[in-house]
C-alpha positions as CSV (number, residue, x, y, z in Angstrom):
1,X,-178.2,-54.5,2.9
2,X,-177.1,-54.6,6.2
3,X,-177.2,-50.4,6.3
4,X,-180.3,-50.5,4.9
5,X,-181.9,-53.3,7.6
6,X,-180.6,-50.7,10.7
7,X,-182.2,-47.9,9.3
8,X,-185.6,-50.0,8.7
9,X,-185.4,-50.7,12.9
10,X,-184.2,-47.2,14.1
11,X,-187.5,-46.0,11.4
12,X,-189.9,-48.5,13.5
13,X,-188.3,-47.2,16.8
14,X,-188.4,-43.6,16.1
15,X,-192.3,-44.2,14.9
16,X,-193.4,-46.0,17.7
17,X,-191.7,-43.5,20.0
18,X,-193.7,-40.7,18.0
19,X,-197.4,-42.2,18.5
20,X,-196.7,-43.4,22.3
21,X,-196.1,-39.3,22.7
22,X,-198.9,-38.5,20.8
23,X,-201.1,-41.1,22.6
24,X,-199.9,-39.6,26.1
25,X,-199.8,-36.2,25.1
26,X,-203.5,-36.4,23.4
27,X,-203.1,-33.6,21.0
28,X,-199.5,-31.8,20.4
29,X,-197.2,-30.0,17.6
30,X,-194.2,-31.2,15.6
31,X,-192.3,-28.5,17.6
32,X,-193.5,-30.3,20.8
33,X,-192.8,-33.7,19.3
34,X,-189.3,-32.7,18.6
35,X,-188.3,-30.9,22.3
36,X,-190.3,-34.1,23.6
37,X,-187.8,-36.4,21.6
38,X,-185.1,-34.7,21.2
39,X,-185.1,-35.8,17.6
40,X,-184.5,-32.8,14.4
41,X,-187.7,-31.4,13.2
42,X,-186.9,-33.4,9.6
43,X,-186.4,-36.6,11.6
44,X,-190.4,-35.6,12.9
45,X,-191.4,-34.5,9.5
46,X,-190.1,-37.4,7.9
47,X,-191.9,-39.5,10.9
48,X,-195.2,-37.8,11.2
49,X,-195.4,-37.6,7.4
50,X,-195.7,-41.1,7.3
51,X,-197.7,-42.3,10.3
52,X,-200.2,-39.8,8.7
53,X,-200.2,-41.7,5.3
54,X,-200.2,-44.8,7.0
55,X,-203.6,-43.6,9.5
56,X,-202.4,-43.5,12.7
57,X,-201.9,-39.7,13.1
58,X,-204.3,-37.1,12.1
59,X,-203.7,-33.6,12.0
60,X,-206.8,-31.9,14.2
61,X,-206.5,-27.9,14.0
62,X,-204.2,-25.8,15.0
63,X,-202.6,-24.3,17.7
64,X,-203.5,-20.6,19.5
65,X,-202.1,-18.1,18.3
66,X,-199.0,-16.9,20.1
67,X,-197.6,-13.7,18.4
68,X,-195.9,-16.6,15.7
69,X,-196.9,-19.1,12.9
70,X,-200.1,-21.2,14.3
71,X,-198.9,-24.7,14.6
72,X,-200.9,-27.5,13.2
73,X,-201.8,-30.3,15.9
74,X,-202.1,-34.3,15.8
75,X,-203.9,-36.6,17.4
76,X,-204.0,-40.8,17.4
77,X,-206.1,-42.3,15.1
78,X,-207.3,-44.4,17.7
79,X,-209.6,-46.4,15.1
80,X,-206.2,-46.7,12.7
81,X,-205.3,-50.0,14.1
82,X,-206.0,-52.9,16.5
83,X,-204.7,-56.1,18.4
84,X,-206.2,-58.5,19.8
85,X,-205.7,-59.7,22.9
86,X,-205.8,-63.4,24.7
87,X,-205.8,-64.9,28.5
88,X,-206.0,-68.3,28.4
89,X,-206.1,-70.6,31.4
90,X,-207.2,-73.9,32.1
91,X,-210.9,-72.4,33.2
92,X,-211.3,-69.7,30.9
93,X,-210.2,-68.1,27.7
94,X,-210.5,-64.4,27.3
95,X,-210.4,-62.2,24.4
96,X,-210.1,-58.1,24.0
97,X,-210.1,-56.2,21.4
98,X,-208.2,-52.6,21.7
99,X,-208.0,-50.0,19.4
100,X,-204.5,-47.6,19.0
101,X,-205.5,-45.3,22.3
102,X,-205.7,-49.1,24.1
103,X,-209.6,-48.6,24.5
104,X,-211.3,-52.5,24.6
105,X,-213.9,-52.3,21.7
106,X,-215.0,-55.9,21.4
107,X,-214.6,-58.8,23.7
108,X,-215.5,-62.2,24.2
109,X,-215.1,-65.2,26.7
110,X,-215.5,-69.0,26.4
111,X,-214.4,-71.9,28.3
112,X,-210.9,-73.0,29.2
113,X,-208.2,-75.1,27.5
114,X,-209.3,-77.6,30.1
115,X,-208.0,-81.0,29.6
116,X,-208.5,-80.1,25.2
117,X,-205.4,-81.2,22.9
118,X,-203.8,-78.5,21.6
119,X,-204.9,-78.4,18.4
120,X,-208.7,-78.4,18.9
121,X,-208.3,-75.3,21.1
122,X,-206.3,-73.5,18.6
123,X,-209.0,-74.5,15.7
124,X,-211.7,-72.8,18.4
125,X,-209.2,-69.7,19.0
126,X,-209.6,-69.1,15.4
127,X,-213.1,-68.5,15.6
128,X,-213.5,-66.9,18.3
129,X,-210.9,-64.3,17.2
130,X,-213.3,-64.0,14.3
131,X,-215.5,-63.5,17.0
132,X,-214.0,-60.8,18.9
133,X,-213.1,-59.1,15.7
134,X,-217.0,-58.6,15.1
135,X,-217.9,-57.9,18.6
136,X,-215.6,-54.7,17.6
137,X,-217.1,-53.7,13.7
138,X,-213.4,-54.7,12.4
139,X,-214.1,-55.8,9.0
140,X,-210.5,-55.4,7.8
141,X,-207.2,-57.8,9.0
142,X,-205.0,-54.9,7.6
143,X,-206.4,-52.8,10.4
144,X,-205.1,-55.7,12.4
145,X,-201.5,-56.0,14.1
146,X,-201.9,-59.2,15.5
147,X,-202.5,-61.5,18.4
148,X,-201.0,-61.2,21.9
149,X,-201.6,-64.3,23.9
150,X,-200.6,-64.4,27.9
151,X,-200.4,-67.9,28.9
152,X,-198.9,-68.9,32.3
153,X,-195.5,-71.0,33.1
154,X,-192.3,-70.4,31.7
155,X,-191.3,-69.8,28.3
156,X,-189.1,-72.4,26.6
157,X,-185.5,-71.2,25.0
158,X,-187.5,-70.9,21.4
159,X,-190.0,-68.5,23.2
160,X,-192.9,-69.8,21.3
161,X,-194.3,-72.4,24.3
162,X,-194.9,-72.4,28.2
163,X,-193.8,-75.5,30.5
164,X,-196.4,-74.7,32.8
165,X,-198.4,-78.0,33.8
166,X,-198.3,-80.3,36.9
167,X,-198.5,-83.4,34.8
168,X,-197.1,-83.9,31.6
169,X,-199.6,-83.0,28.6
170,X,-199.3,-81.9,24.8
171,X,-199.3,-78.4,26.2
172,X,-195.9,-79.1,27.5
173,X,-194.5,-79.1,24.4
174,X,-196.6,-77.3,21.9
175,X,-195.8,-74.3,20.4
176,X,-198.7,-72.4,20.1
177,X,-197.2,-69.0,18.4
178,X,-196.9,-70.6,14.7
179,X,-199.7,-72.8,15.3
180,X,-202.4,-70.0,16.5
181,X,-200.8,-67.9,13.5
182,X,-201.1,-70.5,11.0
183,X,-205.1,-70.1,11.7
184,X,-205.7,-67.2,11.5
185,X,-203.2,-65.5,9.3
186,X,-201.9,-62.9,12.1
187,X,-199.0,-62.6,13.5
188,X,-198.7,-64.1,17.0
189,X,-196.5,-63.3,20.0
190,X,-196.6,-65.2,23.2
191,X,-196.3,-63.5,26.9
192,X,-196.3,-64.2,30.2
193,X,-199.8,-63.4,31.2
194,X,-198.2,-61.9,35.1
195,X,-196.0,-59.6,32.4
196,X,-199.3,-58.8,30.6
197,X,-201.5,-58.1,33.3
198,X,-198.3,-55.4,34.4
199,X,-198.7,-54.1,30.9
200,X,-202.0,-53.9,30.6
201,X,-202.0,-51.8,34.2
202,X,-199.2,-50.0,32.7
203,X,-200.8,-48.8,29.3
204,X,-204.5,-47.8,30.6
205,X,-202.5,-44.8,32.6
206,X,-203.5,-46.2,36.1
207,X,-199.4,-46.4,36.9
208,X,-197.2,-42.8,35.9
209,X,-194.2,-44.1,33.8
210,X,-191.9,-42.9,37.0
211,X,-192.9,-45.3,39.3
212,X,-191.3,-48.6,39.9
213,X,-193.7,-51.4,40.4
214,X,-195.4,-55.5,40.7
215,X,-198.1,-56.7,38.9
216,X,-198.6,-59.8,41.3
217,X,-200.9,-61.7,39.4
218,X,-203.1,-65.3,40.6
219,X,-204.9,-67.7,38.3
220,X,-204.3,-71.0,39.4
221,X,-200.5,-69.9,40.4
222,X,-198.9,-66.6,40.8
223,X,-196.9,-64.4,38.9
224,X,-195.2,-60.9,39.5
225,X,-194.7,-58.6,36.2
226,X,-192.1,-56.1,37.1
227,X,-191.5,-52.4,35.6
228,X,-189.0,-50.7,36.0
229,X,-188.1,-47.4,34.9
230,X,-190.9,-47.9,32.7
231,X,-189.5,-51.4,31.4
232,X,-190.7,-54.6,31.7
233,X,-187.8,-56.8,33.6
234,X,-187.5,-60.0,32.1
235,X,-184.1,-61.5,33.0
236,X,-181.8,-63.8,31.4
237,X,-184.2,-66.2,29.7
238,X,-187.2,-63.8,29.5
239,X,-188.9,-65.8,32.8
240,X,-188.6,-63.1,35.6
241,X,-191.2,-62.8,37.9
242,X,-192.2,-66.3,38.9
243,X,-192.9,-65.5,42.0
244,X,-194.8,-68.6,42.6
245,X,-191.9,-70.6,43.3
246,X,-190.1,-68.3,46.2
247,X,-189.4,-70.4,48.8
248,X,-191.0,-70.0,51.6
249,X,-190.9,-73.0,53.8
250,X,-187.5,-74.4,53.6
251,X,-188.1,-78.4,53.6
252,X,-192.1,-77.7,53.5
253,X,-195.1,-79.1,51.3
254,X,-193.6,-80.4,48.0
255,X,-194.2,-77.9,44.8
256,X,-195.0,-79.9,41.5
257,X,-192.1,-78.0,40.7
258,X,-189.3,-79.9,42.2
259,X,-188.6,-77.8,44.9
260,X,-190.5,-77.7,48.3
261,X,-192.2,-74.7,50.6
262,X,-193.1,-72.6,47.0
263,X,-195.2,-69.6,47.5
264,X,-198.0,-71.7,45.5
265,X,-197.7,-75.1,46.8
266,X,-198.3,-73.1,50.6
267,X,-200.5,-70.6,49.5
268,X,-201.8,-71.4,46.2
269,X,-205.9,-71.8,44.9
270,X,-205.0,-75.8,44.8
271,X,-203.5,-75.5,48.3
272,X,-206.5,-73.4,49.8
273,X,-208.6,-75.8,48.5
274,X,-206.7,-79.0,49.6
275,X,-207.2,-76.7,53.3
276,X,-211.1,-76.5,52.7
277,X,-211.4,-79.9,52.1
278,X,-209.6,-80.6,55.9
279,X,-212.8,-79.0,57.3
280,X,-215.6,-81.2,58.1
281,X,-218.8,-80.5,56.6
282,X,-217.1,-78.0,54.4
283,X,-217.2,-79.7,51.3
284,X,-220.7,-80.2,51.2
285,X,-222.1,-77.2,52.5
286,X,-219.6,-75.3,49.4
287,X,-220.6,-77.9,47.3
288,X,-216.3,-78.5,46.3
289,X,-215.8,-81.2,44.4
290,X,-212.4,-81.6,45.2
291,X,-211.4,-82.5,41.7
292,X,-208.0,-81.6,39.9
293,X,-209.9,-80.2,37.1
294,X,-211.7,-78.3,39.8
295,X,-209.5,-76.5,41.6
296,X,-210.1,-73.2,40.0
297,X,-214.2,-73.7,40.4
298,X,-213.6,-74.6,44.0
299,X,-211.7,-72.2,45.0
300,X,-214.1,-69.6,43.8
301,X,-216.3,-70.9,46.0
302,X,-214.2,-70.9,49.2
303,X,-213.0,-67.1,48.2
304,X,-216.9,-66.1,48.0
305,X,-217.3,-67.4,51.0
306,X,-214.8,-66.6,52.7
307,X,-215.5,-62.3,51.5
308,X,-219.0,-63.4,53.1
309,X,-217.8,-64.3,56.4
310,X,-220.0,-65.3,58.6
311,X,-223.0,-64.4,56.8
312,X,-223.1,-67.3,55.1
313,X,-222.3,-71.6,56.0
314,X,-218.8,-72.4,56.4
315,X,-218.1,-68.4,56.3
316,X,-215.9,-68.2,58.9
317,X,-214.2,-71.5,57.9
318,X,-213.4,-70.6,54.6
319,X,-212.3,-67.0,55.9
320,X,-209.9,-68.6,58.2
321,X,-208.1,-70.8,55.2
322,X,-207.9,-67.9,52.9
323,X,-206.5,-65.3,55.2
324,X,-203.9,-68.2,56.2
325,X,-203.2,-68.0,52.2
326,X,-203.0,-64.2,52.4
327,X,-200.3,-64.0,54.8
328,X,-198.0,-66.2,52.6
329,X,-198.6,-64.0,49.8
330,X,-197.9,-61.2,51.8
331,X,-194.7,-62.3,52.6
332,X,-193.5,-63.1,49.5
333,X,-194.8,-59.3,48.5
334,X,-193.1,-57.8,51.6
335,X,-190.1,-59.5,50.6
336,X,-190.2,-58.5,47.3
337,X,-190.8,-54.7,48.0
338,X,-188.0,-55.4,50.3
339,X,-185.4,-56.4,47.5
340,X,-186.6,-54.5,44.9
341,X,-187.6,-50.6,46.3
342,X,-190.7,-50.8,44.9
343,X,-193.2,-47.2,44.6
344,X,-196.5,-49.6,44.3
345,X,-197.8,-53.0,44.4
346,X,-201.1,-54.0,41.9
347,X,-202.9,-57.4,42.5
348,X,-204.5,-58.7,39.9
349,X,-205.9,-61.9,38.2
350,X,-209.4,-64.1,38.4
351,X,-207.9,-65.6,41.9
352,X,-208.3,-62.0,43.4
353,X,-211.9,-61.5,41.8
354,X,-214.2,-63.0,45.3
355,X,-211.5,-62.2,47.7
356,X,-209.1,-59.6,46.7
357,X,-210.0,-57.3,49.6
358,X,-208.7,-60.0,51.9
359,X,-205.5,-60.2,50.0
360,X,-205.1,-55.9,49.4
361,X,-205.5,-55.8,53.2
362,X,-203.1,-58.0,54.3
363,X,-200.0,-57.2,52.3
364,X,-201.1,-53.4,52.7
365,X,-200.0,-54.0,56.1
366,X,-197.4,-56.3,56.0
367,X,-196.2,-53.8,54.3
368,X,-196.5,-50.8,55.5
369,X,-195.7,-52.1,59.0
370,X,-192.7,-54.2,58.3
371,X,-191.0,-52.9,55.1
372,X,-187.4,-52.5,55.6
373,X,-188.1,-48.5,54.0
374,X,-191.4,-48.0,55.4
375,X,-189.9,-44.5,57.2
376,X,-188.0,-44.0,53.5
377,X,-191.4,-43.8,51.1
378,X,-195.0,-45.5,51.3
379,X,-195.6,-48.5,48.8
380,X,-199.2,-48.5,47.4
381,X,-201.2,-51.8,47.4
382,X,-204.0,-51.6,45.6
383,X,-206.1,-54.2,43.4
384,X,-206.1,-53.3,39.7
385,X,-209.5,-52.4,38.1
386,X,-209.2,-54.3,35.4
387,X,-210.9,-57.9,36.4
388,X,-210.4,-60.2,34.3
389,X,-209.1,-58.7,31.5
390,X,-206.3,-57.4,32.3
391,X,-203.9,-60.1,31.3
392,X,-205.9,-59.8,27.7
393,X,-205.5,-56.0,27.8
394,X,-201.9,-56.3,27.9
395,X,-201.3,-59.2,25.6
396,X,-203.1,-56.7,23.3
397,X,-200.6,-53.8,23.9
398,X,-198.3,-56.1,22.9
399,X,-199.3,-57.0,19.7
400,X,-199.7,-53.4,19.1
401,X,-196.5,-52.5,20.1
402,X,-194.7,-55.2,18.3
403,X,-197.2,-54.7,14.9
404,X,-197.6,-51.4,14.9
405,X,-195.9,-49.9,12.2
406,X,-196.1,-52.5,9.5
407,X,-200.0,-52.9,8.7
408,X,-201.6,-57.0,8.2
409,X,-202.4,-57.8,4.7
410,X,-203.8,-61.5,5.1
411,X,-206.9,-61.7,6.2
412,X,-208.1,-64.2,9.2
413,X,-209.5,-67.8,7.4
């Protein structure tokens, strides 16, 4: 029994190795599988034999003819399977749907998780995944490999909830994994959404798989998903990357955290707007409300401003507080680069949609200028191009990833 539960894994591991060549290569051979792979050719056979029967391989032609036997050629099945993907926050929830080539063929948005029990927002989830399914044509769960959901805060020791919250709510202490799944009949993982939003940069192509590099990622905190050698790091306890709480400010402004001088509590949206709300005449000309619930809404407005500059009231004002922000984050970033020899550097996240450019430009030169290998190799900053979905995008990767092989049954109820 034992035998026969190792061979079921190293089957799973050799298929999912078989389509992510497939899916990079776009159309290849058995032979090329196997000198890609280094598995036998019966090990491919076997393999390809029954992602075929399953629908996630086709066979598409064959090959030129080379003075030998023509080989026949496969492609993904890129309608074979999808996952759906979630980014929830308190201001918005975001769903994707992507098919087996991680193209998004349905989405859908709706308001955040706000101040909501639990169990209200997961009975809504489960219509609007029924939503997004539709938004995509899929008519069949068994086309279906599940639900990744990236949440912020850290993951408990069960890995099914996030401690995340300033104050202490339900969310604290729900598990949202068997309770999302329960809904909708699909199998649920739960992520970090910094180590999605690093995943979903990772799987669209946009970063080769030999580069070493940080997803830094701000909603209403920040996050940093880091790969590696074309792994996701995740540490002891599967909470790397909070990158929010590096200390910047040894004895400085208190982080709801416990500690004090965190990269958020100096730099954060909350903190930018606690900043705005200093300037006389600020509040009212933004129109910032100033509330907790609000901090997200408000900061929006100062970041809009702020990319306006003077063109606008309270331009230069608001530029002034978030540049102050930026140069935190840049040094958290520089010394991050600094420790870790990172090739590139990806911002991303709804706190980087009004003034990312602000952000790109100061830790491009922080970096560049003061990075401890900056005559060793360049570090590319850049902002990632995929908005606001890209935490959803990648919480969708990894429900294919961890569904892939064994199709859904059940449908959604």
């Amino acid at each position: 029994m034992v035998a026969a539960r190792y061979a079921g894994r190293s089957a799973a591991r050799t298929s999912r190795t078989i389509v992510d060549l497939v899916r990079s290569s776009g159309v290849v051979s058995r032979v090329e599988l196997a000198e890609m792979s280094g598995l036998t050719g019966a090990s491919i056979s076997r393999t390809v034999k029954r992602l075929l029967d399953d629908g996630l391989l086709v066979e598409t032609g064959q090959s030129d003819a080379t003075g030998g036997k023509r080989r026949t050629l496969l492609e993904l099945n890129t309608a074979g399977r999808f996952a759906i993907g979630v980014s929830i926050d308190d201001a918005r929830i975001t769903y994707v749907l992507v098919n087996l080539g991680g193209e998004v063929v349905g989405e859908f948005s709706s308001e955040g998780i706000g101040a909501s029990p639990p169990r209200a927002v997961v009975r809504r989830m489960a219509k609007e995944v029924r939503a997004v399914l539709s938004t995509g044509g899929v008519t069949s769960a068994a086309q279906v490999t599940g639900i990744g959901v990236a949440a912020p805060g850290r993951l408990d020791l069960r890995g099914t909830a996030m401690r995340s919250s300033r104050e202490a709510t339900e969310w604290e202490q729900f598990a949202i994994e068997p309770a999302l799944q329960e809904a909708t009949g699909l199998p649920v993982t739960l992520e970090h959404d910094y180590v999605c939003a690093a995943l979903g940069e990772f799987w669209v192509g946009r970063v080769p798989a030999a580069e070493d590099f940080v997803c830094f990622f701000a909603a209403t905190g920040f996050g940093a998903g880091m790969v590696l050698g074309g792994e996701v790091y995740r540490g002891s306890s599967s909470n790397a990357g909070e990158i929010g709480h590096m200390v910047l400010d040894v004895g400085g402004t208190p982080c709801w955290c416990g500690s004090r001088g965190c990269l958020e509590a100096v730099a954060g949206p909350r903190a930018v707007v606690g900043r705005a709300l200093e300037r006389p005449g600020l509040a009212a000309a933004l129109g910032l409300s100033g509330h907790p619930d609000r901090v997200r809404a408000d900061f929006a407005a100062i970041a809009g401003a702020a990319a306006a500059g003077a063109a606008v009231t309270g331009g230069a004002d608001c530029l002034d507080v978030v540049r102050d922000s930026a140069r935190n984050v840049a040094a958290a970033v520089l010394s991050l680069t600094n420790v870790m020899d990172l090739d590139r550097v990806v911002l991303s996240g709804p706190a980087f949609a009004e003034a990312g450019a602000i952000y790109r430009d100061a830790v491009r030169d922080a970096v560049s200028g003061l990075s401890f290998l900056r005559q060793v190799h360049p570090v590319v900053v850049e902002l990632s191009q995929l908005g606001l979905q890209s935490a959803a995008i990648g919480a969708a990767t990894v429900a294919l990833d961890g569904g892939l092989i064994a199709p859904v049954s059940s449908p959604p109820r």
